[in-house]
FIPADO-141629 format. One record per residue (C-alpha): residue in three letters; x, y, z. Coordinates in steps of 0.05 Angstrom, whole numbers, plus 5000, padded with zeros to 4 digits. Example, Ala and Ser with C-alpha at 12.3 -4.5 7.8 and 13.67 -1.06 7.14 Angstrom:
! residues 2
ala524649105156;ser527349795143;
END
This chain:
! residues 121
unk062450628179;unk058450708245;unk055650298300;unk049049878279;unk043049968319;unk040649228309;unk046448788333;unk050248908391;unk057748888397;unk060548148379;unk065547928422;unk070747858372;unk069648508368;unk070548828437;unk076849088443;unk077849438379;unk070649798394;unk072249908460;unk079650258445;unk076950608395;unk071550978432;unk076951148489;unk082351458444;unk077551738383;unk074252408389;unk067352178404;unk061952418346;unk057852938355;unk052052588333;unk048252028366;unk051251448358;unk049350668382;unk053950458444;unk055649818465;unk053549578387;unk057849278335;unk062949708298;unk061349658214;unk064449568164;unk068748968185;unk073949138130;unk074249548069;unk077649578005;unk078249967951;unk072550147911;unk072650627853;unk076150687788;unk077249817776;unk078849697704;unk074849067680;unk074448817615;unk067548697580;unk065748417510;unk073048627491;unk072249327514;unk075749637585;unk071750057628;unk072150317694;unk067250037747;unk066350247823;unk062350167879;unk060449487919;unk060249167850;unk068649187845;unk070349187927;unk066248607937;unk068748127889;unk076548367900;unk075448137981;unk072747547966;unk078647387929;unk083747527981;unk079347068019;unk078946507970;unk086846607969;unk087346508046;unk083045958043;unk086945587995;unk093845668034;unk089445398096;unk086844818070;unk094344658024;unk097644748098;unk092144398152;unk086344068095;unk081244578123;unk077845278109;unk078345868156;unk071745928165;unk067446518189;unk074247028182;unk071947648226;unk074947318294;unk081447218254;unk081747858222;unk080948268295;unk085547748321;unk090448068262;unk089548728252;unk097048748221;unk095048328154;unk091049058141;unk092649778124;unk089150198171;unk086450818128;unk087551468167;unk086752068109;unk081052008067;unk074452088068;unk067451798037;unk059951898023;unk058652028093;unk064052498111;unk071252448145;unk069051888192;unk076151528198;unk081951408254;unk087250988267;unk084750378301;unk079350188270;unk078550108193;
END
């Protein structure tokens, strides 16, 4: 994750960036202020089990994460439109406006180095 130097900081957005940069050691490195934290959420992305032609393998990467989100959105979307008849639409204002539906990953770390802290993923 990072700060994009293309878009600036979304409004849904705000506060999470904004608490984060007060109460996380800032980065050594240059880094974009004022611009919109990524990734919006994460999940899981190595070692997924998938069956193909009969056979199991193990897959990883965008090609697993990806499609496992969009599931846990298709299942919120279906208890939203069973309870009200509609869709949640574009879900990033709902997810900052609940961080507790998420596990925030503290220990850990990824291609581009131990780059996490409570708060923000």
């Amino acid at each position: 994750g990072g700060f994009s130097y293309d878009f600036s900081v979304p409004s849904f957005q705000a506060q999470q960036v904004q608490s984060y940069l007060e109460n996380v050691k800032k980065p050594n490195a240059q880094y974009a202020k004022g611009a919109r934290g990524t990734p919006d959420v994460a999940t899981l992305g190595e070692s997924f089990t998938v069956v193909k032609g009969g056979s199991t393998m193990a897959v990883g990467g965008t090609s697993a994460s990806s499609p496992s989100f969009s599931g846990i959105v298709t299942l919120l979307n279906e208890a939203c439109l069973e309870v009200s008849g509609k869709t949640i639409g574009f879900a990033n204002p709902l997810f900052y406006q609940n961080p507790h539906m998420f596990t925030d990953i503290v220990k850990g770390t990824n291609a581009i180095g131990e780059n996490r802290a409570a708060g923000w993923e």
